[in-house]
NULO-643618 format. One line per field, with one value per atom (N, C-alpha, C, O): residue in one letter; atom name; x, y negated, z. Coordinates in Angstrom, 1 decimal, padded with zeros to 4 digits. Example, Ala and Ser with C-alpha at 12.3 -4.5 7.8 and 13.67 -1.06 7.14 Angstrom:
residuo	(A;A;A;A;S;S;S;S)
atomo	(N;CA;C;O;N;CA;C;O)
c1	(013.2;012.3;013.2;014.2;012.8;013.7;012.9;013.4)
c2	(005.7;004.5;003.3;003.3;002.2;001.1;000.0;-001.1)
c3	(007.8;007.8;007.8;008.5;007.1;007.1;007.9;008.0)
This chain:
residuo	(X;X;X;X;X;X;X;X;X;X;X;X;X;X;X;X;X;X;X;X;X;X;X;X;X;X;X;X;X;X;X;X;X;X;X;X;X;X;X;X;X;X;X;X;X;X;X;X;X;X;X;X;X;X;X;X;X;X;X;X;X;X;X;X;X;X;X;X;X;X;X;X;X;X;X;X;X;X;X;X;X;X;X;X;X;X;X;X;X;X;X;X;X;X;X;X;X;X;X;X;X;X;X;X;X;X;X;X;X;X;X;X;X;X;X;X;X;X;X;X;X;X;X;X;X;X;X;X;X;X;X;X;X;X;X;X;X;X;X;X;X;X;X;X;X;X;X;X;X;X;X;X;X;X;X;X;X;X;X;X;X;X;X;X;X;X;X;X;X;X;X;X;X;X;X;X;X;X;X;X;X;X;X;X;X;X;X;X;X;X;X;X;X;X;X;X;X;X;X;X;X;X;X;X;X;X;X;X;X;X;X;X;X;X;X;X;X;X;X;X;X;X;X;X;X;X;X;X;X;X;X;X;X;X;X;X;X;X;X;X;X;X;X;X;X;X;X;X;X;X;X;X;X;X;X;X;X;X;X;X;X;X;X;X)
atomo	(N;CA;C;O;N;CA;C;O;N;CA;C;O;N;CA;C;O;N;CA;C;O;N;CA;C;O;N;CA;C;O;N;CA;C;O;N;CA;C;O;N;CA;C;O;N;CA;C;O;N;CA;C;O;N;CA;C;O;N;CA;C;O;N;CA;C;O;N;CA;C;O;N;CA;C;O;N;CA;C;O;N;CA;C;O;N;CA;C;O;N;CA;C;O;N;CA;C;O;N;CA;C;O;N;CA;C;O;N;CA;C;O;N;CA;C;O;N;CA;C;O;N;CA;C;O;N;CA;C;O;N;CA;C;O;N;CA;C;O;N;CA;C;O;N;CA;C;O;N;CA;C;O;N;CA;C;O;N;CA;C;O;N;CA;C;O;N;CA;C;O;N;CA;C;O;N;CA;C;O;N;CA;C;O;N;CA;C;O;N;CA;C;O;N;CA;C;O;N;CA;C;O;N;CA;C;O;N;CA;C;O;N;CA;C;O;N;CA;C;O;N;CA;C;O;N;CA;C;O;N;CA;C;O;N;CA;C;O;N;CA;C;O;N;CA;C;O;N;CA;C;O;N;CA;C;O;N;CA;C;O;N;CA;C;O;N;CA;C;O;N;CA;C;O;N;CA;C;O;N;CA;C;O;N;CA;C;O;N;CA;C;O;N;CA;C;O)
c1	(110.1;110.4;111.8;112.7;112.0;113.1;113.9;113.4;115.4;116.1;115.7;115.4;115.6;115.2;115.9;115.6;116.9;117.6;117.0;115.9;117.7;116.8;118.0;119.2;117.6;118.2;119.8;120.9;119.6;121.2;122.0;123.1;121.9;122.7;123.1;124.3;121.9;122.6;123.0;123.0;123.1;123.2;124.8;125.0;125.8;127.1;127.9;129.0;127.3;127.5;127.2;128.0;125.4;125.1;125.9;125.9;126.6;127.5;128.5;129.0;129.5;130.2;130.3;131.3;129.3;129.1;128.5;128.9;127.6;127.6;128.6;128.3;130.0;131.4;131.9;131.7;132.4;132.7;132.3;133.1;130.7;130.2;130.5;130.6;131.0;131.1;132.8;133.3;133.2;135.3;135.2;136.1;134.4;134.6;134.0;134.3;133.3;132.9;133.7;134.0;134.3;134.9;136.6;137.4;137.0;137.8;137.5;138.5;136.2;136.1;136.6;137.5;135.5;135.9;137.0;137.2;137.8;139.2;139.8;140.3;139.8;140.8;139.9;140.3;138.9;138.2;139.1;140.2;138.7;139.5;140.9;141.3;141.7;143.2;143.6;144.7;142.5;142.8;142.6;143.4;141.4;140.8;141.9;142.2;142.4;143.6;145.1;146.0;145.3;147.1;146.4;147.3;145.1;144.8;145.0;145.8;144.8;145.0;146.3;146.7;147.3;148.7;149.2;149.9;148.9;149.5;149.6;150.6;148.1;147.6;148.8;149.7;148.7;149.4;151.0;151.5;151.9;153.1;152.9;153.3;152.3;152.2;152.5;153.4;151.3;151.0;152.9;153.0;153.6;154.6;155.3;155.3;156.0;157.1;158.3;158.7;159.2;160.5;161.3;161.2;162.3;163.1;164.4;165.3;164.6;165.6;165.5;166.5;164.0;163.7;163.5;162.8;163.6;163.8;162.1;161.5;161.8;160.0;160.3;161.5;159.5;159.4;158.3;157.3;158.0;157.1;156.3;155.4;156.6;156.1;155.3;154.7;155.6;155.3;154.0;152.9;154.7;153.3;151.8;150.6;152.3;150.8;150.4;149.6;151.4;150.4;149.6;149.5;147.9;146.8;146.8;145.7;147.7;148.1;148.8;149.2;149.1;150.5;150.0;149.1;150.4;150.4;150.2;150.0)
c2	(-194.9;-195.1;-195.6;-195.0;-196.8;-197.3;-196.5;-195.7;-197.1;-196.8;-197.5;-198.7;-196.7;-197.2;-197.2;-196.4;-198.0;-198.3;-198.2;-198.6;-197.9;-197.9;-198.6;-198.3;-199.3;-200.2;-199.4;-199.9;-198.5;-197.9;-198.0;-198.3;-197.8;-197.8;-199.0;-199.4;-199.9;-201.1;-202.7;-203.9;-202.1;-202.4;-202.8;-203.9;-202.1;-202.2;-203.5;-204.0;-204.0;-204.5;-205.7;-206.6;-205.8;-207.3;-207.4;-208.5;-206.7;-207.2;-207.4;-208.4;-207.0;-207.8;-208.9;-209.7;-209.2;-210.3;-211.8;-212.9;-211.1;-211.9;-211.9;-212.5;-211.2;-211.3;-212.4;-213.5;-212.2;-213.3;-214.8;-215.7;-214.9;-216.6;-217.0;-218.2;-216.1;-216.9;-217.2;-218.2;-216.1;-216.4;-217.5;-218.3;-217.9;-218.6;-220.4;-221.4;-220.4;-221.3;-222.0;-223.2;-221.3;-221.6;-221.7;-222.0;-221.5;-222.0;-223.1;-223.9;-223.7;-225.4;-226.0;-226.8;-225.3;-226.3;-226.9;-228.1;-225.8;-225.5;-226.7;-227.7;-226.5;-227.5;-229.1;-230.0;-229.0;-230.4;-230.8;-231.5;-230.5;-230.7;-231.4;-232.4;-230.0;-230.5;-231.6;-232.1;-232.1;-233.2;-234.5;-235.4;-234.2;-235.5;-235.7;-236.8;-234.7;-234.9;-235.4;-235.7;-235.4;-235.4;-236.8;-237.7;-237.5;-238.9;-239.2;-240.1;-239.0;-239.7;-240.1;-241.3;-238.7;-238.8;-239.6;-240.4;-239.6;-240.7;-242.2;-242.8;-242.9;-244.0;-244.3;-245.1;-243.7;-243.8;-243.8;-244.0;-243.5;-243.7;-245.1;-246.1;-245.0;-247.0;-247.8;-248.6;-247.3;-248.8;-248.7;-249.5;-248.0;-248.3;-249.3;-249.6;-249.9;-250.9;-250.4;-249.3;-251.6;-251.1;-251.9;-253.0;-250.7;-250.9;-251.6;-251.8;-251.8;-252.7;-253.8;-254.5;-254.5;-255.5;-256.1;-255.3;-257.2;-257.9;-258.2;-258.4;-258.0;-258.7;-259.5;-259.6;-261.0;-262.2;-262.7;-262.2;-263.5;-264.0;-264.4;-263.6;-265.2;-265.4;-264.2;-264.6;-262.6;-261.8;-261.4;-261.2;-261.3;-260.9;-262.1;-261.9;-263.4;-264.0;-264.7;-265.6;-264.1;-263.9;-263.7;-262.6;-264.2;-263.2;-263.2;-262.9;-263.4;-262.9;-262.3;-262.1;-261.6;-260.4;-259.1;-258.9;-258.0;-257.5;-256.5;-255.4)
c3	(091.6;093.0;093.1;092.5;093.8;093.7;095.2;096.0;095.2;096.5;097.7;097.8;098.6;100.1;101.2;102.0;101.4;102.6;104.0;104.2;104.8;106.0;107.2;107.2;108.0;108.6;109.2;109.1;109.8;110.2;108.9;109.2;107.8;106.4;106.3;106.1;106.4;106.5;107.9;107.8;108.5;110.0;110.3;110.9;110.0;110.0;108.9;109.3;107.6;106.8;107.3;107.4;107.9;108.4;109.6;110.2;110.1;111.6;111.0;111.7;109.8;109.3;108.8;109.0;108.2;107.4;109.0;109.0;110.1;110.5;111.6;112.6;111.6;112.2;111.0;111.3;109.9;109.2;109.3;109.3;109.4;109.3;110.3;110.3;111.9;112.4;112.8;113.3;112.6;112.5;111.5;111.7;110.5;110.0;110.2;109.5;111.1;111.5;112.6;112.5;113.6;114.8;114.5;115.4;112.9;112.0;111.6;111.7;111.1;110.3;111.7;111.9;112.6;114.2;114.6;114.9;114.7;115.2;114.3;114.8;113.0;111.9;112.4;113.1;111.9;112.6;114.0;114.1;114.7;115.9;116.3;116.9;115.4;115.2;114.3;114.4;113.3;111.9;113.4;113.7;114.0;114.7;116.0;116.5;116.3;117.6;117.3;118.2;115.4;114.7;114.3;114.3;114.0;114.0;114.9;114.8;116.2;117.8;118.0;118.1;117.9;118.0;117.6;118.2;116.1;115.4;115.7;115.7;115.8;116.3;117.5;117.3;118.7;119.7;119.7;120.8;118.7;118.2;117.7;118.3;116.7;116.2;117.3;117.6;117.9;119.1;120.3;121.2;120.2;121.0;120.6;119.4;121.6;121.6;121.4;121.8;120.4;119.7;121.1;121.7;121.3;122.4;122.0;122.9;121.0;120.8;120.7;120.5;120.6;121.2;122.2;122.8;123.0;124.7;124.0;122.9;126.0;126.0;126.1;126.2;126.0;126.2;126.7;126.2;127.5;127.9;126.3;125.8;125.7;124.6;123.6;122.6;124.0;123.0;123.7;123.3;124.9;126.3;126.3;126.7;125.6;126.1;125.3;125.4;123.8;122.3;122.2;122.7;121.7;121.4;120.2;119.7;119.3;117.9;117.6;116.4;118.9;117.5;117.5;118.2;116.7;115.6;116.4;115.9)
């Protein structure tokens, strides 16, 4: 006759473990999230204009610049 567990013995362990998968899930999220929002930031720094340069009509009605 083997050991027989009976659900209160083991009841406390599966609420652990299913407290872990999910602190741990809403962790991938969380990092996803912030990777995909420090890509945004970033993009939106690029695209500004250098202020030590004068606009020009000519830069404004470029459809080739940069």
């Amino acid at each position: 006759m083997g050991i027989h567990y009976d659900y209160k013995s083991t009841k406390s362990a599966k609420l652990m473990e299913k407290q872990a998968k999910r602190e741990k899930k809403l962790a991938d999220k969380k990092a996803k999230r912030l990777a995909k929002e420090g890509n945004n930031k970033n993009d939106d720094k690029d695209k500004s204009l250098d202020t030590s340069k004068p606009i020009t009509l000519d830069f404004l009605t470029n459809p080739n610049k940069e």
